[in-house]
C-alpha positions as a Markdown table, in Angstrom:
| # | Residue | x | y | z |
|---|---|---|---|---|
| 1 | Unk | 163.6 | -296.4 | 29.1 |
| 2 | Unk | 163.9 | -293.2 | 30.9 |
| 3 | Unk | 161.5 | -290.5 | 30.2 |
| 4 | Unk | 163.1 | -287.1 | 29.9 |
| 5 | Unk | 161.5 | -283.8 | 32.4 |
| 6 | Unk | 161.5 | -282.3 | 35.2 |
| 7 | Unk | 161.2 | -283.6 | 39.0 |
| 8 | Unk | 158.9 | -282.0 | 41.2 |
| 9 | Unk | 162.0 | -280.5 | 43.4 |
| 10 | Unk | 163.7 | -279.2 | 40.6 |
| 11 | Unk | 160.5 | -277.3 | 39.9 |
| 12 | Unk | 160.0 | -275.9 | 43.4 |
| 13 | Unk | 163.7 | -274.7 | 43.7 |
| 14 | Unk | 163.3 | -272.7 | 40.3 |
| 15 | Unk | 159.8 | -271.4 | 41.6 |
| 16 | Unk | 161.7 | -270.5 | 44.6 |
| 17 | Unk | 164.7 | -268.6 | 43.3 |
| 18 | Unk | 162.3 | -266.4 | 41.1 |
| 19 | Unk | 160.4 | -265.9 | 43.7 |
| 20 | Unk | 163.1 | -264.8 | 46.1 |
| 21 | Unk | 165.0 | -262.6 | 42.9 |
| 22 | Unk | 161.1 | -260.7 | 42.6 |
| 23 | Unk | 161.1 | -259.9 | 46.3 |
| 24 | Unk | 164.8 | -258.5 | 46.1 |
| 25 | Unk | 163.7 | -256.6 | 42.7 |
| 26 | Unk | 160.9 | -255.1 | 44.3 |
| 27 | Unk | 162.8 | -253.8 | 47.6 |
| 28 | Unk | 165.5 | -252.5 | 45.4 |
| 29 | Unk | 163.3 | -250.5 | 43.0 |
| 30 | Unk | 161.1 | -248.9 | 46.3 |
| 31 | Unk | 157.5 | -248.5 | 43.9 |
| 32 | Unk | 156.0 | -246.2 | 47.3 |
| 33 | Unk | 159.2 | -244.1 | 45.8 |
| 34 | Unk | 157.9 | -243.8 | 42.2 |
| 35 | Unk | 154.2 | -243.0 | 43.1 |
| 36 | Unk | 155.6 | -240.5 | 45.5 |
| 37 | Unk | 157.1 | -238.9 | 42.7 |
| 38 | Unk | 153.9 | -239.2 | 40.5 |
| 39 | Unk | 152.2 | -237.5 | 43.0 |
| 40 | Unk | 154.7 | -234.9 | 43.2 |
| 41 | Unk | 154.2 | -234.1 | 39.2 |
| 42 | Unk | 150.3 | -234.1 | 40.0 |
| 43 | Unk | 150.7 | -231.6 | 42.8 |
| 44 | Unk | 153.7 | -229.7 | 40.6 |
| 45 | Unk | 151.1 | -229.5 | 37.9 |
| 46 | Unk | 148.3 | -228.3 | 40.0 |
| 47 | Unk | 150.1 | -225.4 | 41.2 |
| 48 | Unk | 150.5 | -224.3 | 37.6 |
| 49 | Unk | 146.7 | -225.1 | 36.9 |
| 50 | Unk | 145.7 | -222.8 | 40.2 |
| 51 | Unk | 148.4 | -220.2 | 39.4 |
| 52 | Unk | 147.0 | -219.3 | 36.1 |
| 53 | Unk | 143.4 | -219.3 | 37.3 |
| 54 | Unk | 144.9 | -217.2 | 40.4 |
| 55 | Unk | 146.3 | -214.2 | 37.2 |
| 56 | Unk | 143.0 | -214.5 | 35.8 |
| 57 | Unk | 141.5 | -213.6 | 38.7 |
| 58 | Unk | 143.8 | -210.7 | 39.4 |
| 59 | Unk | 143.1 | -209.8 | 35.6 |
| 60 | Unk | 139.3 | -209.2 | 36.2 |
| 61 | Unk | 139.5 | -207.9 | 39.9 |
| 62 | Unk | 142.9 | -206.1 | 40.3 |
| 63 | Unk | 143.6 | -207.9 | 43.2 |
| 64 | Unk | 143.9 | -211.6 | 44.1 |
| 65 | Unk | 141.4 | -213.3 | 46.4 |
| 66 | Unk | 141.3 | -213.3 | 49.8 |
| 67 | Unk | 143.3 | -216.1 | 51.4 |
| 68 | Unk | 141.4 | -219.7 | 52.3 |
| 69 | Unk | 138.5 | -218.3 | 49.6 |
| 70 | Unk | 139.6 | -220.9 | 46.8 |
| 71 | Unk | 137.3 | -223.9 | 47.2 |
| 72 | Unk | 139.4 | -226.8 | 46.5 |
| 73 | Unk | 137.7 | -229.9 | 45.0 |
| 74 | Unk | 135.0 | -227.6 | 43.7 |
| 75 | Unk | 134.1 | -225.6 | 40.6 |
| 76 | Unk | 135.6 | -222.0 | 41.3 |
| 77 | Unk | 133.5 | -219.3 | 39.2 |
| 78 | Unk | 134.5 | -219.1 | 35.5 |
| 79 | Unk | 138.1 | -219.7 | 36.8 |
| 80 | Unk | 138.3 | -223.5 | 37.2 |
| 81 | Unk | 135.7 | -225.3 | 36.5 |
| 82 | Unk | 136.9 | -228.0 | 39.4 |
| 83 | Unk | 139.9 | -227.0 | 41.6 |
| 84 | Unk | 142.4 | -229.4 | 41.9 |
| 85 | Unk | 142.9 | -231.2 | 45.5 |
| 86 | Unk | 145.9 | -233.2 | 46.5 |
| 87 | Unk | 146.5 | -236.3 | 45.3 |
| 88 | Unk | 146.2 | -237.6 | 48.9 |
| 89 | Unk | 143.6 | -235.8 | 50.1 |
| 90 | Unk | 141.9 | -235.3 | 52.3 |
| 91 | Unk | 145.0 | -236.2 | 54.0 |
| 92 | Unk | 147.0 | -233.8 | 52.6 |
| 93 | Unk | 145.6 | -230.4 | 51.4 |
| 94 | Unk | 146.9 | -227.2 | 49.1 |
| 95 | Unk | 147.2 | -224.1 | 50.9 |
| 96 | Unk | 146.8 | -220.5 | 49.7 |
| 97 | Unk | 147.5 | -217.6 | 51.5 |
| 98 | Unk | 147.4 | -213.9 | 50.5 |
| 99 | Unk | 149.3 | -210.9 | 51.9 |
| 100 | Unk | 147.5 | -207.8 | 53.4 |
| 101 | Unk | 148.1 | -205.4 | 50.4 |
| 102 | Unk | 146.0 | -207.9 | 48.0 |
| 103 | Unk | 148.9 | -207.7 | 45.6 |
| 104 | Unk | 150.7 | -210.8 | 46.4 |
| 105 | Unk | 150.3 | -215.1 | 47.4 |
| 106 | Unk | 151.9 | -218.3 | 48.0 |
| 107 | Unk | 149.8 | -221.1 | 47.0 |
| 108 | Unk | 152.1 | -224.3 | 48.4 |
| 109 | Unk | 151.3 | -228.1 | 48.7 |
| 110 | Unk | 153.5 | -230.7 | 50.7 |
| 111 | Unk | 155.8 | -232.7 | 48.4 |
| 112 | Unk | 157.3 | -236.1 | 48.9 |
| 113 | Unk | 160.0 | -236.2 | 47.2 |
| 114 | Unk | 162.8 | -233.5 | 49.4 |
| 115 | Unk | 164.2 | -232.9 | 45.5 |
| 116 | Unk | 160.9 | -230.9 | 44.7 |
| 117 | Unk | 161.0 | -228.5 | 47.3 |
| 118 | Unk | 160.9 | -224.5 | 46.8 |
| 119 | Unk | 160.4 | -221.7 | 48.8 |
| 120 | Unk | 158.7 | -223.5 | 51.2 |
| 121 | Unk | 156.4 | -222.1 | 53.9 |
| 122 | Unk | 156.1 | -222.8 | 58.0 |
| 123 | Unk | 152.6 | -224.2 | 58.4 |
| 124 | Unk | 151.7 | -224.1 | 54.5 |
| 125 | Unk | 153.9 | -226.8 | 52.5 |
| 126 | Unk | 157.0 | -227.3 | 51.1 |
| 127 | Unk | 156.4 | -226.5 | 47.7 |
| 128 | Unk | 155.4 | -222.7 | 47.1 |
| 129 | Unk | 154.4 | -220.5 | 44.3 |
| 130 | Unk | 153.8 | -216.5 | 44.3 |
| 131 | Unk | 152.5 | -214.2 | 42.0 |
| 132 | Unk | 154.8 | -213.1 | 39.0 |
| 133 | Unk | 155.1 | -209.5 | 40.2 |
């Protein structure tokens, strides 16, 4: 009488093959890819958090504030009650720089993914924003 099953081998080379189809999965699909991009919407988002705060600040003041005055990772006045950092910092860090005239800024963070870059800027990032003006 033989008892129907599994042997051990047959186990291991199944164990094996999905094992060897995970590791090909998982270097196809690139995951450091996708968190880069997740990162990227964070940072996309930021800029749009820091830009409004930036026109509410003109709002009251007439001018925008003076460049490297926007203390990132802390509260900022009545304007943000914590300003966003980069997802990677400190490794990576948001830059804002204002013109002479007071009337205009770039605000730009480093993206990973080349598909998000605009209007980049030498020495700042590669992702920029300005005033609406």
């Amino acid at each position: 009488m033989k008892k129907g099953g599994f042997t051990l081998i047959e186990l291991l080379v199944v164990v094996s093959l999905i094992g060897i189809l995970t590791g090909v999965i998982i270097a196809i699909l690139n995951p450091n890819k996708f968190k880069g991009q997740a990162r990227d919407g964070v940072r996309l988002n930021d800029m749009a958090v820091i830009k409004g705060a930036l026109e509410q600040y003109y709002a009251e003041n007439n001018s925008y504030p003076a460049s490297n005055s926007i203390p990132f990772g802390s509260p900022w006045g009545t304007y943000l009650k914590s300003t966003p950092t980069d997802p990677l910092a400190p490794s990576r860090v948001y830059c804002y720089r204002q013109d002479g005239n007071n009337q205009n800024y770039y605000l730009c963070a480093t993206v990973e993914d080349t598909r998000n870059e605009k209007n980049g800027r030498a020495g700042c990032g590669t992702y920029c924003v300005t005033n609406p003006f």
